[in-house]
MARFIVO-621712 format. One line per field, with one value per atom (N, C-alpha, C): x, y, z. Coordinates in pm, whole numbers, plus 50000, padded with zeros to 5 digits. Example, Ala and Ser with C-alpha at 12.3 -4.5 7.8 and 13.67 -1.06 7.14 Angstrom:
xx = (51319  51230  51320  51285  51367  51290)
yy = (49431  49550  49670  49775  49894  50003)
zz = (50780  50780  50780  50708  50714  50787)
This chain:
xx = (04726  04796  04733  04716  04680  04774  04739  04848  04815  04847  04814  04685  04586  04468  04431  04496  04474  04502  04641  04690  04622  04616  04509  04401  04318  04198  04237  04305  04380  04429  04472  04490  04446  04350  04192  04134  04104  04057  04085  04253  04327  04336  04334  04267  04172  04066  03895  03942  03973  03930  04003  04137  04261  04282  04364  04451  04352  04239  04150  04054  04018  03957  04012  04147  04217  04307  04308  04399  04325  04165  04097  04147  04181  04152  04300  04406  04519  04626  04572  04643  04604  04702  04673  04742  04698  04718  04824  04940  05092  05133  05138  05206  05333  05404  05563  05623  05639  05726  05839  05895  05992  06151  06174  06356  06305  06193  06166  06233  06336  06372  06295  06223  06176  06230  06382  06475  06575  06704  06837  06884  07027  07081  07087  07101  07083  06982  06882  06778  06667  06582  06520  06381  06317  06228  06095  06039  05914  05772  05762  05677  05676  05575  05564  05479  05483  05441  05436  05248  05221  05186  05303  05282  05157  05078  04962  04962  04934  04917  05074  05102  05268  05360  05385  05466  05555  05674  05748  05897  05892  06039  06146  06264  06410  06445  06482  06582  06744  06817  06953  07075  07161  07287  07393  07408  07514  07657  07704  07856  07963  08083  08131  08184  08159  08189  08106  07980  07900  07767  07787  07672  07604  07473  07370  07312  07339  07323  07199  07100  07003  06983  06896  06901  06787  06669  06537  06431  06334  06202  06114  06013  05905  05791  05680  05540  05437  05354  05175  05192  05287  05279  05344  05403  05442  05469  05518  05558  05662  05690  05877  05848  05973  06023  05870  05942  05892  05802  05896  05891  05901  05990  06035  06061  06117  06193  06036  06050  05917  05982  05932  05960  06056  06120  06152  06341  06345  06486  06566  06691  06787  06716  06748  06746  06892  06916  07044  07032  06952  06974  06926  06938  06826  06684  06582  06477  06408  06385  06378  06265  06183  06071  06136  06072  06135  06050  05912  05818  05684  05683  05607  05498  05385  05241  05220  05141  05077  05079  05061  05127  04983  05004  04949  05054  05023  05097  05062  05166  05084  05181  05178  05292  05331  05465  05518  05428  05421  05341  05255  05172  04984  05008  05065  05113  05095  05220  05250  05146  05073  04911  04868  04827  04738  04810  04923  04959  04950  04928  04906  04780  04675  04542  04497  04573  04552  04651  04629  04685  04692  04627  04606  04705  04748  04848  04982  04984  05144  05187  05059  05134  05207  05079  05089  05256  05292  05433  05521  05536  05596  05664  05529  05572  05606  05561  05608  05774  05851  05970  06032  05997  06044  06094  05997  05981  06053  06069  06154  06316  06288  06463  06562  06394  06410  06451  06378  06429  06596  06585  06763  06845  06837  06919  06936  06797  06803  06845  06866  06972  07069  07127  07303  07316  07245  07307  07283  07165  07148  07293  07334  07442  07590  07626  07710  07754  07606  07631  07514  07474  07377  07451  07406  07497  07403  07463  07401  07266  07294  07133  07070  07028  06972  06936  06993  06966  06909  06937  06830  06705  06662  06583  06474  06535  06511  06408  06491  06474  06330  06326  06223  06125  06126  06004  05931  06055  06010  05907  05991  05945  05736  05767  05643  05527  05597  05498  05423  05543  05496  05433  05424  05385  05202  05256  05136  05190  05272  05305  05348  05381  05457  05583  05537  05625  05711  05832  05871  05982  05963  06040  06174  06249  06392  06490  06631  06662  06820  06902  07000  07100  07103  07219  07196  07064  07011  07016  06943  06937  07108  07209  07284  07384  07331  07382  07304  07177  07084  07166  07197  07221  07373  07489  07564  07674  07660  07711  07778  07845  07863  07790  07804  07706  07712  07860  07861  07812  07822  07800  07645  07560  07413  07363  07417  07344  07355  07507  07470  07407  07328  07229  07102  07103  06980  06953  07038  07044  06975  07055  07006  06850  06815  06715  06548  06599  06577  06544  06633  06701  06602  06572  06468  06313  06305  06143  06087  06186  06159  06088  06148  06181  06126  06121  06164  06197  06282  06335  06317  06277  06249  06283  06279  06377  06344  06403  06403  06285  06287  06176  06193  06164  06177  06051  06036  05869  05876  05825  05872  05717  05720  05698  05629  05738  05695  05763  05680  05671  05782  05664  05716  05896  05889  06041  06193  06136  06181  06185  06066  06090  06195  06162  06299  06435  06449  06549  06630  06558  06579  06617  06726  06745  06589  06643  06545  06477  06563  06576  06418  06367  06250  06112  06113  05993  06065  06159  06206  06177  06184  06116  05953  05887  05741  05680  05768  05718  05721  05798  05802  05733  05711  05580  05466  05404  05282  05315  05411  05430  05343  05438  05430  05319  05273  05167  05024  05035  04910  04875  04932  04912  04955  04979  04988  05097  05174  05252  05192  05287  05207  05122  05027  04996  04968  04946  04973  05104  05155  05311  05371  05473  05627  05777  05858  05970  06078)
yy = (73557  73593  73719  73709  73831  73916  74080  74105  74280  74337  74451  74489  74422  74425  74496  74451  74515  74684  74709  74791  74908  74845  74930  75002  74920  74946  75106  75043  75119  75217  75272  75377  75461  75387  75464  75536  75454  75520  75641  75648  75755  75864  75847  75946  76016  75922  76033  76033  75986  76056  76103  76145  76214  76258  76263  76360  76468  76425  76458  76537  76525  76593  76716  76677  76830  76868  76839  76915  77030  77029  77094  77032  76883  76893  76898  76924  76965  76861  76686  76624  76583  76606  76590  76475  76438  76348  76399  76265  76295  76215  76246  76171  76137  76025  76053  75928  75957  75799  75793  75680  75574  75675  75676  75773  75901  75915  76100  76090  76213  76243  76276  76256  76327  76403  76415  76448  76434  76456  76431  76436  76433  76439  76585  76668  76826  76865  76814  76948  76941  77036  77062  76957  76913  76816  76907  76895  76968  76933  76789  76710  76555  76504  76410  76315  76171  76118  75997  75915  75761  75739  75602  75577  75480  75468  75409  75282  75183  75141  75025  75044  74962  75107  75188  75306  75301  75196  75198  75365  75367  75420  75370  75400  75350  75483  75445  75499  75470  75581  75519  75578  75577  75621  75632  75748  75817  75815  75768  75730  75818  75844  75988  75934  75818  75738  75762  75812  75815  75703  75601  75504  75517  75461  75483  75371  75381  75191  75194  75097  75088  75066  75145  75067  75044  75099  75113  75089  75042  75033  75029  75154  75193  75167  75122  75078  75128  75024  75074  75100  75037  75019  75159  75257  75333  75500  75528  75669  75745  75829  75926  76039  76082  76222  76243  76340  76416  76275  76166  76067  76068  76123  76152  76281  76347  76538  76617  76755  76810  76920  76947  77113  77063  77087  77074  77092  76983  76907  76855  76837  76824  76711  76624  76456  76419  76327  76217  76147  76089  76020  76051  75974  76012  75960  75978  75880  75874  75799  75819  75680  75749  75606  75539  75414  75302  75260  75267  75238  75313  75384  75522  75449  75568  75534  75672  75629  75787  75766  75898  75872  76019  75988  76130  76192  76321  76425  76536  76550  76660  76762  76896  76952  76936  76927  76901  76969  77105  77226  77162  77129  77045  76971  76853  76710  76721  76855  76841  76913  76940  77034  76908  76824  76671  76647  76601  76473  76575  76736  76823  76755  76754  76756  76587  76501  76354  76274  76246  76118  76001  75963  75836  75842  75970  76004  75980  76031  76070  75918  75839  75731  75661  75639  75616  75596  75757  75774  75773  75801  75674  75578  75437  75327  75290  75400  75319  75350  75469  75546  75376  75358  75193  75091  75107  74973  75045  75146  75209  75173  75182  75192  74999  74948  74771  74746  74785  74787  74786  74916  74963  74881  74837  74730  74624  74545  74431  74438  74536  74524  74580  74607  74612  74460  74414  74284  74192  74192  74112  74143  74262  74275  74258  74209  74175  74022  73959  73821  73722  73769  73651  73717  73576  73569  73676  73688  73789  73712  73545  73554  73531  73530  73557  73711  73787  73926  73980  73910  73930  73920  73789  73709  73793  73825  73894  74042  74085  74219  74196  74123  74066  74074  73995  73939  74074  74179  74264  74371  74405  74476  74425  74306  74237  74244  74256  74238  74408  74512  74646  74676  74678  74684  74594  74475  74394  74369  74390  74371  74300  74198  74052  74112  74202  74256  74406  74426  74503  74575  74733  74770  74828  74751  74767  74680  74740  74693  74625  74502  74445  74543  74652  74710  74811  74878  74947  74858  74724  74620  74606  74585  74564  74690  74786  74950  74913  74908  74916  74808  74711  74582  74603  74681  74697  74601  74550  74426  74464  74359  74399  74333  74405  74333  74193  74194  74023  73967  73966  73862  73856  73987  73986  73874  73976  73849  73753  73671  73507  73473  73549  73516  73501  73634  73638  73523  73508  73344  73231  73228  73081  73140  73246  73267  73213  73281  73241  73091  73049  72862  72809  72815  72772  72772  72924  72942  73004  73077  73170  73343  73359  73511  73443  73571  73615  73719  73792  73859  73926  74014  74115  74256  74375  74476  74542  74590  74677  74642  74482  74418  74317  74257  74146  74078  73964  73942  73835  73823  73716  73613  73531  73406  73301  73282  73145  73229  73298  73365  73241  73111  73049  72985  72994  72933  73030  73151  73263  73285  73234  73248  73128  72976  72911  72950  73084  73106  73224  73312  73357  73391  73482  73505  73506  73513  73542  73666  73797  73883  73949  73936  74017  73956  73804  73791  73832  73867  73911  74041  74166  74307  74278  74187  74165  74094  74046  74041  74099  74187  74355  74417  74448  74527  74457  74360  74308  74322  74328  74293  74429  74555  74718  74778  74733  74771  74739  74592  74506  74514  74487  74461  74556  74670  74768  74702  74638  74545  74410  74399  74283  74173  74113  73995  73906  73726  73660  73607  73527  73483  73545  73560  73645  73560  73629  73498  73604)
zz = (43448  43570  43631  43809  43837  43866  43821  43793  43850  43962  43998  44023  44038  44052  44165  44277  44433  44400  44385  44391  44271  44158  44062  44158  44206  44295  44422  44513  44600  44492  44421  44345  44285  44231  44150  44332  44410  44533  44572  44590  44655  44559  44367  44318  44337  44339  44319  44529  44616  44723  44808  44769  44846  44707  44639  44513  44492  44358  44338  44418  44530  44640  44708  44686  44826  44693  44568  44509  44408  44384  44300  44153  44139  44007  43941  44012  43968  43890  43900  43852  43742  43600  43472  43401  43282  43216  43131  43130  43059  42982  42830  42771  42755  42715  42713  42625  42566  42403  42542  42473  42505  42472  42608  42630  42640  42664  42773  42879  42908  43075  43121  43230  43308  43418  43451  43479  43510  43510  43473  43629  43640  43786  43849  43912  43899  43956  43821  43815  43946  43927  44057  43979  44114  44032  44073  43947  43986  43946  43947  43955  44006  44039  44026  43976  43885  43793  43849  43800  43875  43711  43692  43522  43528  43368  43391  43281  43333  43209  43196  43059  42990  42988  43104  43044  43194  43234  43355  43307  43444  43421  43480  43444  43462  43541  43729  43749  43725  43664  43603  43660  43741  43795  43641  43633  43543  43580  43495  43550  43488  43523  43452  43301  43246  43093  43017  43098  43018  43032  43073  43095  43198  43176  43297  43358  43410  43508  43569  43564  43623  43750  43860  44018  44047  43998  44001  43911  43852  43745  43830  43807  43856  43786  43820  43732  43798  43717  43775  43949  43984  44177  44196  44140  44202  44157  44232  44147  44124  44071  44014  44068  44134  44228  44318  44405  44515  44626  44576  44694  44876  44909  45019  45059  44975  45015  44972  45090  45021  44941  44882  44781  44623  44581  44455  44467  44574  44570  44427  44439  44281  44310  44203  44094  44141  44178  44203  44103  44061  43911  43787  43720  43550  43572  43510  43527  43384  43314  43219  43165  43060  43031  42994  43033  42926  42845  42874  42726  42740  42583  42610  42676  42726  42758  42862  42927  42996  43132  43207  43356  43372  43546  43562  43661  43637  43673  43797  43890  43957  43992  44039  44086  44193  44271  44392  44507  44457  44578  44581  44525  44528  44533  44583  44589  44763  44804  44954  45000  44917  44970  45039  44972  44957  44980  45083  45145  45330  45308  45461  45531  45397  45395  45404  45385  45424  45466  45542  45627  45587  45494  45444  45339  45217  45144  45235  45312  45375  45398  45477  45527  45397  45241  45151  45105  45125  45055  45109  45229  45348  45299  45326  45285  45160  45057  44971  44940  44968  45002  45033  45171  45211  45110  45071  44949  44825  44785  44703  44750  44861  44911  44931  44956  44938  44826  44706  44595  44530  44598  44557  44606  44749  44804  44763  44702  44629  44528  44434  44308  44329  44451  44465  44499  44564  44616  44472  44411  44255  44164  44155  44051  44083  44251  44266  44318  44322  44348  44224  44130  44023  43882  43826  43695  43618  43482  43419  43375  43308  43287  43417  43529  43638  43623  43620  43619  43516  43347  43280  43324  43383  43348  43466  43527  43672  43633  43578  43475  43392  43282  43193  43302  43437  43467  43528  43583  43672  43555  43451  43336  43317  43270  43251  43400  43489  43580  43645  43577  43642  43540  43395  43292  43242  43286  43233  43087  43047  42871  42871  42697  42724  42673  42560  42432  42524  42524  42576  42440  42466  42363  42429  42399  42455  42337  42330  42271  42297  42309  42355  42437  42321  42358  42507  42480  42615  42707  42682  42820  42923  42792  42840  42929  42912  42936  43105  43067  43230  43333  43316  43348  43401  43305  43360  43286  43169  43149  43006  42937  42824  42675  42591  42501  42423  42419  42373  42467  42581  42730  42724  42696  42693  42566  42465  42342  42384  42457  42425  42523  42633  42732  42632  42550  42502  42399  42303  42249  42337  42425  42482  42550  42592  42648  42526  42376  42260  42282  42241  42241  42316  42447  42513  42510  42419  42420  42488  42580  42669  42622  42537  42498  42304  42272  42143  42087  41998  41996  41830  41820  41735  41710  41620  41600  41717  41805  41932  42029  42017  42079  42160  42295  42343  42418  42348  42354  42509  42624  42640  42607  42630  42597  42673  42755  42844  43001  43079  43190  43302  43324  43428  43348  43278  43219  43259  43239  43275  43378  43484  43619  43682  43620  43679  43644  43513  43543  43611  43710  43765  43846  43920  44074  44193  44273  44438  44414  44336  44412  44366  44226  44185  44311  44344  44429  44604  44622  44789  44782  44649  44637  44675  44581  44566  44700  44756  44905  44994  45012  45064  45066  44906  44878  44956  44889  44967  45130  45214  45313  45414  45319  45372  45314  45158  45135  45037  45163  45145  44987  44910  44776  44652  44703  44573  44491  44528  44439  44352  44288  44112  44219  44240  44295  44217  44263  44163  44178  44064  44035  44043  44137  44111  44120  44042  44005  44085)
């Protein structure tokens, strides 16, 4: 499957010839395991991070119970804080990895240096702000009108496709926290998801399997985001199959 290829390209570019160029050098390489905050609701954000590789993050809405509901997963297509606001605005949500790997890093001040100093950046984060905000809309409307396995299944594909991974390290009970759902109701999705040949399922592991199986069982909503993207920005989104 092709799978971010465009957008890889277009990215490596705008490194070596906007970031890289007007920032002196300033954006570094970040490691981060699986459940790093990168910041909480509050705090002032004072970076921003393009994950590389199998290392997405979870934006998560904190609820006063205690749970954190998912509205957002960010991948190779995109990037965390200092999206839209310039200077080092609070966090409205959590954001947090969902599977370690490495990101690069830059500071907000040298970020809005390089986006003064190019035009081609600003429009960049712009559109992709857009498509960030398409996003959010499409999973209010996913979690109040598709069944839960639709919204699994939805989930899996999106994971796999910002990632490139088959094997995702997550585990029922988190899925079902992100998702919003409860955990008996998840397992017996995840059973039958099992049952089919879709998935497989291992200690804090969910492998999937059979991609297109997973895609017939899916909602609209992961390929109506992925056509957005391609729509606003000519590919930096997964290309290829989207379910």
């Amino acid at each position: 499957m092709q799978i971010y290829e465009t957008g890889l390209r277009r990215r490596r570019a705008l490194d070596q010839q906007d970031l890289r160029q007007h920032r002196g050098g300033r954006v570094v390489e970040f490691a981060a395991p699986a459940g790093t905050l990168l910041h909480e609701p509050g705090d002032a954000v004072r970076y921003a991070y393009f994950p590389r590789g199998s290392a997405p993050v979870s934006y998560r809405v904190v609820l006063r119970d205690g749970r954190a509901i998912e509205s957002a997963l960010i991948g190779r297509e995109g990037a965390i804080g200092g999206i839209v606001g310039q200077g080092r605005l609070p966090a409205y949500a959590r954001a947090e990895v969902q599977l370690g790997g490495s990101f690069f890093r830059i500071d907000l001040n040298h970020l809005e240096e390089a986006k003064e100093r190019s035009l081609t950046l600003r429009h960049l984060f712009a559109r992709y702000a857009d498509c960030l905000m398409a996003q959010v809309f499409q999973s209010v409307a996913c979690s109040a009108a598709h069944s839960i396995e639709q919204r699994t299944a939805r989930w899996l594909l999106a994971a796999t496709e910002r990632t490139g991974a088959e094997n995702l390290t997550v585990t029922q009970e988190q899925l079902a926290t992100m998702l919003g759902v409860g955990r008996s109701y998840l397992s017996r999705v995840i059973h039958e998801l099992r049952r089919r040949g879709v998935i497989e399922t291992r200690r804090s592991r969910l492998a999937v399997r059979n991609p297109e199986g997973l895609r017939s069982l899916a909602c609209e909503c992961n390929k109506a985001v992925s056509r957005h993207f391609n729509d606003v920005l000519e590919g930096v989104y997964p290309a290829g199959k989207t379910g």
